[in-house]
C-alpha positions as CSV (number, residue, x, y, z in Angstrom):
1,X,11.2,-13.3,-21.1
2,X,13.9,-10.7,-20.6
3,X,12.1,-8.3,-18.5
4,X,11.0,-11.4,-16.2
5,X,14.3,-13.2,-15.8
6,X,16.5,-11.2,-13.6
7,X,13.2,-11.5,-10.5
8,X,13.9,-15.0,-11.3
9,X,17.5,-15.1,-10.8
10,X,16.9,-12.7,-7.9
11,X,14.2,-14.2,-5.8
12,X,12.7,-10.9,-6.2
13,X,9.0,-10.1,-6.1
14,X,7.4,-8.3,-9.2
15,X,3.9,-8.5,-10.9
16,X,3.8,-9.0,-14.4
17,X,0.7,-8.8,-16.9
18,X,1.5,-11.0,-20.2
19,X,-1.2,-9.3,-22.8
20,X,-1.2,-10.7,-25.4
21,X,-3.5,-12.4,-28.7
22,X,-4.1,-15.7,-28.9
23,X,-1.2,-17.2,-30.4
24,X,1.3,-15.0,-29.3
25,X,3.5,-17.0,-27.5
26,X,2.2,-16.2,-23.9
27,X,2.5,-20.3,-23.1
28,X,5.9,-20.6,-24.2
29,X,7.6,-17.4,-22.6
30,X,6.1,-18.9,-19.4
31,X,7.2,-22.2,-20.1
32,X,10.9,-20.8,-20.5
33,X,10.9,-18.6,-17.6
34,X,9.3,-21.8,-15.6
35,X,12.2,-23.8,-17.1
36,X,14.7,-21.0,-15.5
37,X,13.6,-21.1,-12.4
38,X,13.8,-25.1,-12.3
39,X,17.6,-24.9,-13.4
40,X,17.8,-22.3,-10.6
41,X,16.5,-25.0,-8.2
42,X,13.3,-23.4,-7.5
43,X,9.6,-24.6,-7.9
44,X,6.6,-23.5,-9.6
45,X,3.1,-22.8,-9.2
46,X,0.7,-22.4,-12.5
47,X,-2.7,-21.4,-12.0
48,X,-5.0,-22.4,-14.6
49,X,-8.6,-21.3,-14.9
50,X,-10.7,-24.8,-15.6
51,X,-10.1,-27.8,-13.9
52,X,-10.6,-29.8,-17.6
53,X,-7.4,-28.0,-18.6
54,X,-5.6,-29.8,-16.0
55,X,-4.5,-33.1,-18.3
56,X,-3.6,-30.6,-21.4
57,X,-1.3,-28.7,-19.8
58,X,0.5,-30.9,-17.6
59,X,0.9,-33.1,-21.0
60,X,2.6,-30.0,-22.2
61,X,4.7,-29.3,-19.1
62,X,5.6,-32.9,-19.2
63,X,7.7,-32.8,-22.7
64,X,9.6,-30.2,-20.8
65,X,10.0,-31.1,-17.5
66,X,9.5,-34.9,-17.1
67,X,7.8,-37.0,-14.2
68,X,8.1,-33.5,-11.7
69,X,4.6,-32.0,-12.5
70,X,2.0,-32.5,-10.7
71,X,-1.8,-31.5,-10.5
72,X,-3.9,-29.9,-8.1
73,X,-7.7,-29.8,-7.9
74,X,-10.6,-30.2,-5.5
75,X,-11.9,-33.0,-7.8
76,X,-9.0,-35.2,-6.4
77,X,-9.2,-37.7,-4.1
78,X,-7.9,-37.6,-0.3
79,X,-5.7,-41.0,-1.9
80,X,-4.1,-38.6,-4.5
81,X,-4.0,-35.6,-3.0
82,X,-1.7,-37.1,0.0
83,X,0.2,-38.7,-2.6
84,X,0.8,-35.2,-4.4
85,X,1.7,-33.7,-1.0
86,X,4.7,-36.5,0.3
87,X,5.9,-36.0,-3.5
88,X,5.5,-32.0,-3.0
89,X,7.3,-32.1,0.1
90,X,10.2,-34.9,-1.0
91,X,10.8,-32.3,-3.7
92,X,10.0,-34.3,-6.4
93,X,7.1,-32.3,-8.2
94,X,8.6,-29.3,-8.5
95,X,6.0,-27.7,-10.6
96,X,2.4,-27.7,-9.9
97,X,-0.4,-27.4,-12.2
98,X,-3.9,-26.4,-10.9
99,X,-7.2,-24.5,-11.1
100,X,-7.9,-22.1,-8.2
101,X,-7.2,-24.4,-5.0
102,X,-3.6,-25.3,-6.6
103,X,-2.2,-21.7,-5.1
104,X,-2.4,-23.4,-1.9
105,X,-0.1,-26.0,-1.9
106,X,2.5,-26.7,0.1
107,X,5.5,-26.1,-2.4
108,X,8.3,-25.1,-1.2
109,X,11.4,-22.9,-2.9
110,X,8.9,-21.0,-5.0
111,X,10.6,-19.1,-7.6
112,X,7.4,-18.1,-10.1
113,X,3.7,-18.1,-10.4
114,X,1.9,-18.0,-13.5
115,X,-2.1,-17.2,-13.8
116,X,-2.8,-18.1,-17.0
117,X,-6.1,-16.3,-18.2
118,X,-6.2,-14.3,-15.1
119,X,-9.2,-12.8,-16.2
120,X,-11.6,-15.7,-15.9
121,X,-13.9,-16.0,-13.3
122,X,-13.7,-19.0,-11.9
123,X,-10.7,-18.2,-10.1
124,X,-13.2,-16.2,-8.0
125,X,-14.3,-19.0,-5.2
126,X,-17.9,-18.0,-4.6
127,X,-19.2,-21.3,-2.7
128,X,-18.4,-22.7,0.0
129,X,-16.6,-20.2,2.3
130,X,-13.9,-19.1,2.4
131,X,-14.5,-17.0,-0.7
132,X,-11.4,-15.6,-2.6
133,X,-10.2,-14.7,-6.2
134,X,-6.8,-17.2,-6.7
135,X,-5.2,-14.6,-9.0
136,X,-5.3,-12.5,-5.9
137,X,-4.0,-15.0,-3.2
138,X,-1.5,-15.7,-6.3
139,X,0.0,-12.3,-6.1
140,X,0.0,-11.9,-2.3
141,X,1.9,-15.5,-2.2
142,X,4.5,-14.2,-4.6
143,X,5.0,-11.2,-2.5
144,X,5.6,-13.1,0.3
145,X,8.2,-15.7,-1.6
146,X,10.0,-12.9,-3.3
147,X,8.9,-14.5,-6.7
148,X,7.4,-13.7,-9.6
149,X,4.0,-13.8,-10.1
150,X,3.0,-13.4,-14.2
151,X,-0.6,-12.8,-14.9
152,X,-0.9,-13.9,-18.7
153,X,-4.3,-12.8,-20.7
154,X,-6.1,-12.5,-24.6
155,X,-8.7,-9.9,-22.7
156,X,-6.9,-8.7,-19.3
157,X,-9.4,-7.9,-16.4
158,X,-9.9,-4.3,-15.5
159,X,-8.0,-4.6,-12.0
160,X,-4.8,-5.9,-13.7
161,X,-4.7,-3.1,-16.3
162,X,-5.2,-0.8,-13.8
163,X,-2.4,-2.1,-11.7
164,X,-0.3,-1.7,-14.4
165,X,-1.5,2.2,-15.2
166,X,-0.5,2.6,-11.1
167,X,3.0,1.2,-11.7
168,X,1.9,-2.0,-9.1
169,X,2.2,-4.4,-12.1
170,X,4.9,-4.7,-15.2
171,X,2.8,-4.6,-18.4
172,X,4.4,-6.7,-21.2
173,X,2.6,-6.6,-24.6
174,X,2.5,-9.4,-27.3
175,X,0.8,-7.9,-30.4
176,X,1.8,-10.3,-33.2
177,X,0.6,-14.3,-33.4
C-alpha cells in the first residue's frame, strides 16, 4: 500500500505485480489504495477475470464505496449498458467493476487500475475480432492516464514476472495469509 500510494497521489504511471497466497490480503490493499484515489477525486477501473465474479465483488466494493460502483460486461444489455455510461459520464460511478471489456469504458479522472488474477486467460479475447489480452490494454491505458495499474496474482503469468526481472513492473510480495 505504501509503495503504491505516492503514484496515486501523483497521477503518476507505474506497474505494480501484487504476488501474493491466497489469503494474503491482495483484495484489501487494493481496496484501500482504490479508496485513496476516490478521496483524491479520481475514478477506478478493476478488471476481474470471470464475468460470474461480477455480483461478488461489486457487493464487496459496495460496503466501501456505496451506490458509485458500477459493472461492466458484454453479457449486459444495450438498456443497461447506456444507463452505466450517462452514470459514467455524470460522474456518479466512479469505480468500475468488469471482466475483460470493462478496460474500455469511458471513465474519466482515472487514478488506478487493478487486474485482479492477471494471470487468467480469459482476459485474452480470442473470438470475435478484435483480439486482445485486457491486462495488456490495462497497462497501456494507465500509461496513458498517468495512473497506476496493479496486476494482483496467487500464480503470476510469466510475462509479468519477467517485467518485473526487467525493472518495467514494481514487484510487491505477500508471503504470509
Amino acid at each position: 500500500f505504501k509503495d503504491i500510494l505516492p503514484y496515486i497521489q501523483s497521477s503518476k504511471y507505474h506497474n505494480f505485480l501484487i504476488h501474493g497466497v491466497p489469503g494474503s490480503g491482495k483484495t484489501e490493499v487494493y481496496i484501500k489504495l482504490a479508496l485513496e484515489a476516490i478521496a483524491n477525486n479520481q475514478s477506478v477501473i478493476v478488471l476481474i477475470p470471470e464475468i460470474i465474479l461480477s455480483t461478488q465483488m461489486k457487493d464487496r466494493f459496495k460496503n466501501y464505496f456505496g451506490n458509485s460502483v458500477a459493472i461492466w460486461h458484454s453479457k449486459m444489455s444495450s438498456k443497461e449498458k447506456q444507463y452505466t455510461l450517462k452514470k459514467i459520464s455524470s460522474g456518479e460511478y466512479k469505480i468500475i467493476i468488469g471482466a475483460r471489456s470493462c478496460i474500455f469504458t469511458p471513465i474519466s479522472n482515472l487514478g488506478l487500475i487493478i487486474v485482479d488474477e492477471e494471470q487468467d486467460s480469459s482476459y485474452k479475447q480470442e473470438s470475435p475480432q478484435p483480439y486482445y489480452n485486457a491486462r495488456d490494454v490495462a497497462i497501456i491505458r494507465a500509461s496513458y492516464a498517468n495512473c497506476p495499474v496493479v496486476l494482483t496474482s496467487a500464480t503470476p503469468s510469466l510475462e509479468s514476472y519477467y517485467n518485473t526481472l526487467i525493472n518495467k513492473a514494481t514487484l510487491l510480495e505477500l508471503k504470509e495469509p
